[in-house]
Backbone as CSV, one residue per row, in Angstrom:
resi,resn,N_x,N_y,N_z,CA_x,CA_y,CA_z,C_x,C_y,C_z
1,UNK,98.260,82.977,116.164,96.818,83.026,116.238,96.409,83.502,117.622
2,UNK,95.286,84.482,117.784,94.839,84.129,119.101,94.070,86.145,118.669
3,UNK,93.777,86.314,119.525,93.129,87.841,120.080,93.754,88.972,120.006
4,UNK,93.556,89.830,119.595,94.505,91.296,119.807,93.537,92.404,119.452
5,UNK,93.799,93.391,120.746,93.401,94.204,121.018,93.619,95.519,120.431
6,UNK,92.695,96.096,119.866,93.193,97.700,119.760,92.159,99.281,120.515
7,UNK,92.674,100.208,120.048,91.719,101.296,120.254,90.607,101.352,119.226
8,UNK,89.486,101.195,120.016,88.539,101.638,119.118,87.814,102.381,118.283
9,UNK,88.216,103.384,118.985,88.088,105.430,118.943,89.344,105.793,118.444
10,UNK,90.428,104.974,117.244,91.460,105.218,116.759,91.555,104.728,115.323
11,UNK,92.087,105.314,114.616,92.171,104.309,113.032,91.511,104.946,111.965
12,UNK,91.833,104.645,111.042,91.724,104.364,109.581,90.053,104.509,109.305
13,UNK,89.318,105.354,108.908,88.206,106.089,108.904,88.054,105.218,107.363
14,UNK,87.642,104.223,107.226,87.271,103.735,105.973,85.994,103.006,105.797
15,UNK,84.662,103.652,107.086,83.556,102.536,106.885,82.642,103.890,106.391
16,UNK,82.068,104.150,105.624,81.484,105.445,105.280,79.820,105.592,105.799
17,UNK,79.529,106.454,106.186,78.307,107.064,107.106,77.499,107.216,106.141
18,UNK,76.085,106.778,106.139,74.884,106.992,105.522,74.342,108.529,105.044
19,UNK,74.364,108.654,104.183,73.576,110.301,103.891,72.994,110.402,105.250
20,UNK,72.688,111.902,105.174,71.564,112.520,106.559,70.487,112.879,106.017
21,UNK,70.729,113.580,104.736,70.043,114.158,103.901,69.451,112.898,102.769
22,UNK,67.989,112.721,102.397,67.311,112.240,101.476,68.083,112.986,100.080
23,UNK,68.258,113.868,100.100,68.146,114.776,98.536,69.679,114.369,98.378
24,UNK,70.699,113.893,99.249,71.986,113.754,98.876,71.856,112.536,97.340
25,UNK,73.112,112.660,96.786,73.103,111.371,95.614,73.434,110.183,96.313
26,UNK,72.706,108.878,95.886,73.127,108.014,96.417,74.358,107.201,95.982
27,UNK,74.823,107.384,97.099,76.127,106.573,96.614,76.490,104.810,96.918
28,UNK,77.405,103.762,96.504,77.128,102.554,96.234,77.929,102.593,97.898
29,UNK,77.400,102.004,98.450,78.042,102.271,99.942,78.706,100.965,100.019
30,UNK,79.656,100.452,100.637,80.209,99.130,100.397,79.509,98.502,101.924
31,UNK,79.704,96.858,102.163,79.284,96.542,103.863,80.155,96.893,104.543
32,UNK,80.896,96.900,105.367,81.516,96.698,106.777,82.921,95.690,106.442
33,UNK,82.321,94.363,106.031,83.281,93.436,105.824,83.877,93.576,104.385
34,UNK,83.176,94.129,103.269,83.780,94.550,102.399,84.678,95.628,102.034
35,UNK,84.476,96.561,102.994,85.420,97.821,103.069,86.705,97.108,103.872
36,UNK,86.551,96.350,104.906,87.738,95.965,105.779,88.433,94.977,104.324
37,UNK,88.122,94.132,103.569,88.216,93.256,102.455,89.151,94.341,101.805
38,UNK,88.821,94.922,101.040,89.041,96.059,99.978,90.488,97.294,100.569
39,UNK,90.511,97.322,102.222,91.440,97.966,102.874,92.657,96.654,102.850
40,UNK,92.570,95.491,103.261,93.541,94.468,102.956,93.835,94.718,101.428
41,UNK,92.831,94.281,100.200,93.037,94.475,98.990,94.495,95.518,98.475
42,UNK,93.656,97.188,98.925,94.058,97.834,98.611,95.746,97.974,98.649
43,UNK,96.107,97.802,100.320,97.548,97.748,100.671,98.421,96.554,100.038
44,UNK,97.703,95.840,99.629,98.548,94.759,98.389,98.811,93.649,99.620
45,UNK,98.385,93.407,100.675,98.935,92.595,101.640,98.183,90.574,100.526
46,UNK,99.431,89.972,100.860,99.283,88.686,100.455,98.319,87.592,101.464
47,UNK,96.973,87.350,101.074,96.835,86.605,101.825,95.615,85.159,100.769
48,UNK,96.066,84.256,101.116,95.553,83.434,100.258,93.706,83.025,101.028
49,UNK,92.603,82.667,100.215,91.321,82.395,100.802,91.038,83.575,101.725
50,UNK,90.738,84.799,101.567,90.557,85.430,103.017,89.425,86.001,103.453
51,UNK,89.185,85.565,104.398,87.836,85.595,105.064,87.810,86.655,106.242
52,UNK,86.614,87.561,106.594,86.557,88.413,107.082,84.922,88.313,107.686
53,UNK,84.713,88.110,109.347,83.196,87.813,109.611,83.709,89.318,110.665
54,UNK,82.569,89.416,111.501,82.470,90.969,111.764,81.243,90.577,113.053
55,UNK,81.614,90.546,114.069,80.897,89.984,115.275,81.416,91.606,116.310
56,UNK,81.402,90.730,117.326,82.170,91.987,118.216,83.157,91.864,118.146
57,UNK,84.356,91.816,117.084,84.747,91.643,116.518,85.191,91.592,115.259
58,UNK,86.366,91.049,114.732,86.951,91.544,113.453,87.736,89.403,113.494
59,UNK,86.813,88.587,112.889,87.302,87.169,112.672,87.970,87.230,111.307
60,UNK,89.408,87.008,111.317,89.890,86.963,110.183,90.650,84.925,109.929
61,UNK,90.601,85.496,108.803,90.849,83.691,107.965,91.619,83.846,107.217
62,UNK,92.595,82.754,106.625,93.203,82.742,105.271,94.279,82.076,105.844
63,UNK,95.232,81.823,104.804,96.910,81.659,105.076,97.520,82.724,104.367
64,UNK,98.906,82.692,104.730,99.779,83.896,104.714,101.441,82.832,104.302
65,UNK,101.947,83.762,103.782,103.379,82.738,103.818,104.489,83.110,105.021
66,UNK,104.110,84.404,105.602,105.039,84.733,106.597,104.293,85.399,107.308
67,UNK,104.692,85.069,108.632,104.178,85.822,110.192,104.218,87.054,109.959
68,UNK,105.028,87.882,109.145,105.559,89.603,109.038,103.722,90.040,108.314
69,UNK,103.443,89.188,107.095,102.724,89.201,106.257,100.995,89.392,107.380
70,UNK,101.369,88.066,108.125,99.850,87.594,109.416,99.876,89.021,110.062
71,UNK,101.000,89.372,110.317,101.123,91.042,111.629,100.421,91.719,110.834
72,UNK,100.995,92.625,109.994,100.430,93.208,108.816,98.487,93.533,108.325
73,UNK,98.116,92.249,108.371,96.830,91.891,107.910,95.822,92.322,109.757
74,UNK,96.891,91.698,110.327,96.047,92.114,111.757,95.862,93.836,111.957
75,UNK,97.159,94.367,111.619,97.583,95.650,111.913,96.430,96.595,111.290
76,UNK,96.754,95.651,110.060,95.577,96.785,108.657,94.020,96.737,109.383
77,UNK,93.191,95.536,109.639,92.169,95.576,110.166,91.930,96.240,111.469
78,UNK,93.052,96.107,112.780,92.614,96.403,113.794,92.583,97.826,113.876
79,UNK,93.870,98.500,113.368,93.751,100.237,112.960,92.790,101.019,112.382
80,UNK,91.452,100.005,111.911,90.376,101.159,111.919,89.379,101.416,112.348
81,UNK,89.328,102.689,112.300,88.405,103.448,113.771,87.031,102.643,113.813
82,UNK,86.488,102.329,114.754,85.403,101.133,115.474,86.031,99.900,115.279
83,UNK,87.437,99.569,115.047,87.618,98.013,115.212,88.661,98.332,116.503
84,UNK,87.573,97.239,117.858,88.559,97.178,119.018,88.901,95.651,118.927
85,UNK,88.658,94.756,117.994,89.633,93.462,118.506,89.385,92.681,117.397
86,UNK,90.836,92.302,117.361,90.858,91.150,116.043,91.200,89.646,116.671
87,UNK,90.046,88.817,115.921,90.255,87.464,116.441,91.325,86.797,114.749
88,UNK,92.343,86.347,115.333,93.342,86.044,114.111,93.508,84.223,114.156
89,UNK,92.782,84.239,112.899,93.227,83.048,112.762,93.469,82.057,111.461
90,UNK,94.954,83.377,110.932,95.428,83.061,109.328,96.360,81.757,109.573
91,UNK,96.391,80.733,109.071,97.382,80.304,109.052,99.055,80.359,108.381
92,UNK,100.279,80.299,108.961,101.203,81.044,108.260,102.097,79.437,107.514
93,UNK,102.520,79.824,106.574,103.299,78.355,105.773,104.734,78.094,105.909
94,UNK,105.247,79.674,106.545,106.807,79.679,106.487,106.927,79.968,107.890
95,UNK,106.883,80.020,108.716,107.044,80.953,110.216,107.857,81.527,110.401
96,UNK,108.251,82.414,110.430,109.399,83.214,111.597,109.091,83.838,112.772
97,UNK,109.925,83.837,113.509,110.107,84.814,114.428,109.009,85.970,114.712
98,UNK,107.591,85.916,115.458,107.151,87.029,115.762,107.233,88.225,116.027
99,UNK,107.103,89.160,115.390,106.925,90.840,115.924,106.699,90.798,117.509
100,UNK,107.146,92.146,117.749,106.042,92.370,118.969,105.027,93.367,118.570
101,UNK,103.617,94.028,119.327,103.601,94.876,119.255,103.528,96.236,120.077
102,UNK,103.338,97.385,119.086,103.616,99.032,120.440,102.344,99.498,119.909
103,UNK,101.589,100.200,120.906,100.848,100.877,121.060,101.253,102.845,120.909
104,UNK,101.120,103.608,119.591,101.705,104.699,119.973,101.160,105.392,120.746
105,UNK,101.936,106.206,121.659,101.004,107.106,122.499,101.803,108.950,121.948
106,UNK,101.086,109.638,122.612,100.927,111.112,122.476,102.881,111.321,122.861
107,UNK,103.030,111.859,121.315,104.394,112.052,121.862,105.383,111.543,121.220
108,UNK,105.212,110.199,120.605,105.749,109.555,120.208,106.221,109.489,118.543
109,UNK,107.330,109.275,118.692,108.041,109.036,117.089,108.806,107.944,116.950
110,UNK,109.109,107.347,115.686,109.245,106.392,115.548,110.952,106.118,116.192
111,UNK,111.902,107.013,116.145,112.882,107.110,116.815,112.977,106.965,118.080
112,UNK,112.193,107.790,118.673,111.924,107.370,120.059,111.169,106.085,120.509
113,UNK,110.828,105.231,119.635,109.633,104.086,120.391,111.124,102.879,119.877
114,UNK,111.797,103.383,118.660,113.057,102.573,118.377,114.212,102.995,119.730
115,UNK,114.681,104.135,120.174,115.624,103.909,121.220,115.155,103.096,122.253
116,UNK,113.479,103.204,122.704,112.909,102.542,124.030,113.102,100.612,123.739
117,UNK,112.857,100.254,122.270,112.741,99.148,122.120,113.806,98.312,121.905
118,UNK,114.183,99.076,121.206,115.917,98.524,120.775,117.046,99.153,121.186
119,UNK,117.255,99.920,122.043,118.038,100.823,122.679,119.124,102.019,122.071
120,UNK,118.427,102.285,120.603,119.167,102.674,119.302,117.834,103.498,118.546
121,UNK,117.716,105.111,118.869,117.001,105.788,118.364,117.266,105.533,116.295
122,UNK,118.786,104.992,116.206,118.264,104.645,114.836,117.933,103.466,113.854
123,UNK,117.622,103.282,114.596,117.402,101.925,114.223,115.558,102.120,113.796
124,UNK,114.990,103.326,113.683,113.548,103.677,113.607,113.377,103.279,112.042
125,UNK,113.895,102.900,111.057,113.949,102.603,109.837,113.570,101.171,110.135
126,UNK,113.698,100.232,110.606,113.603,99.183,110.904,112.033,98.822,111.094
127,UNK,111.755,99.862,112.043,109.886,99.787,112.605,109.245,100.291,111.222
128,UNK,109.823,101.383,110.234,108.966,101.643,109.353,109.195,100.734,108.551
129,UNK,109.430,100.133,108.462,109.775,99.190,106.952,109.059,97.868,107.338
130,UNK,108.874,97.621,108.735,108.057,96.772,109.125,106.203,96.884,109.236
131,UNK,106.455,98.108,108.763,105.001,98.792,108.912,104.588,99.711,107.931
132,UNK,105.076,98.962,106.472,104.821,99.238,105.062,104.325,98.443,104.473
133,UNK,102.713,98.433,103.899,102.614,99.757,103.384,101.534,100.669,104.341
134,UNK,100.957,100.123,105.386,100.375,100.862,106.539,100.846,101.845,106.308
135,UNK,102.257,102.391,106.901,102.970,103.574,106.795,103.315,104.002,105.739
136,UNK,103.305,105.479,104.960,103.654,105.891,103.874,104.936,106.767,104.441
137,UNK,105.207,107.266,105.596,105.867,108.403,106.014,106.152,107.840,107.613
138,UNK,107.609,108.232,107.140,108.260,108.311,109.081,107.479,108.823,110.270
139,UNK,106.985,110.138,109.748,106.464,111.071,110.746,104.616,110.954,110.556
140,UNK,104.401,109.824,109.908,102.784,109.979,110.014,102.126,108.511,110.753
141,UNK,102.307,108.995,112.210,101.897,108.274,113.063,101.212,108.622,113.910
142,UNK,100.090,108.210,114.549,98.684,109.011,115.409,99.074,108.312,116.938
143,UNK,99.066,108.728,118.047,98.381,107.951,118.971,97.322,107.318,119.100
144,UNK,97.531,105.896,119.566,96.194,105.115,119.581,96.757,103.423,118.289
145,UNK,97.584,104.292,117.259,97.888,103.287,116.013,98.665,102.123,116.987
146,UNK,98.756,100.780,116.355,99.251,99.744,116.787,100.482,99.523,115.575
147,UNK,101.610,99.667,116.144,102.778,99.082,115.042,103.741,97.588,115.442
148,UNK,103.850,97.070,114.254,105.002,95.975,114.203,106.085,96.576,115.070
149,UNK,106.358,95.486,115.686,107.976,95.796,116.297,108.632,94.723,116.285
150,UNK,110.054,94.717,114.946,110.385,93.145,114.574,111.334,93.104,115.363
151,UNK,111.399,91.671,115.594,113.083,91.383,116.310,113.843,91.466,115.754
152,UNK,115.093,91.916,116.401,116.687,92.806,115.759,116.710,91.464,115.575
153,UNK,117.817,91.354,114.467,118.881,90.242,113.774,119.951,89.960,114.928
């Protein structure tokens, strides 16, 4: 539990902009907290009761059965574009071992953020699989994204 930070001007473009135009069709626009709702939904992430308030901030609620599961739910919310900080406070039922996390920057692949972290460029299978279903693809990673980084066995 506690605060985590992201880029704000980075992420997951899923809050949709108001017509400009009157004559456009209107479309059913979702809120803010329901699109962030519906982005958890969507990625299938498990979270039991989950609550989502929207301050300066991104207050999240619920329980989770595993910390991998809590990362995840943080990851999904804080990665989209205008969310700079998630206040986390899922409770988890099983605990393990915390992630860390990486910030990608310009440049970066998942091989390379795996040799820097784990000292084993292959071991980059490891970060994606920790960062599924966020990630669909090895190579589709932005600067600015925030990824899981699990501890080696």
């Amino acid at each position: 539990m506690g605060l985590f930070s992201f880029l704000k001007n980075a992420g997951a473009k899923i809050f949709k902009k108001k017509a400009d135009t009157p004559a456009a069709a209107p479309e059913v626009e979702l809120s803010k907290i329901d699109a962030l709702k519906a982005e958890i939904s969507r990625l299938g992430l498990p979270v039991n009761n989950l609550g989502v308030e929207l301050t300066e901030q991104v207050i999240v609620t619920g329980s989770t059965m595993t910390n991998a599961d809590r990362e995840k739910v943080i990851l999904a919310l804080g990665n989209v574009e205008g969310i700079g900080c998630v206040d986390d406070r899922i409770e988890v039922t099983n605990p393990e071992p915390e992630a860390k996390f990486y910030t990608v920057q310009s440049g970066d692949s998942l091989s390379k953020i795996s040799k820097e972290v784990y000292g084993d460029p292959m071991k980059y299978n490891a970060i994606f699989e920790a960062n599924k279903p966020m990630l669909t693809h090895v190579d589709k990673i932005y600067p600015g994204q925030t990824l899981r980084i699990p501890p080696m066995a």
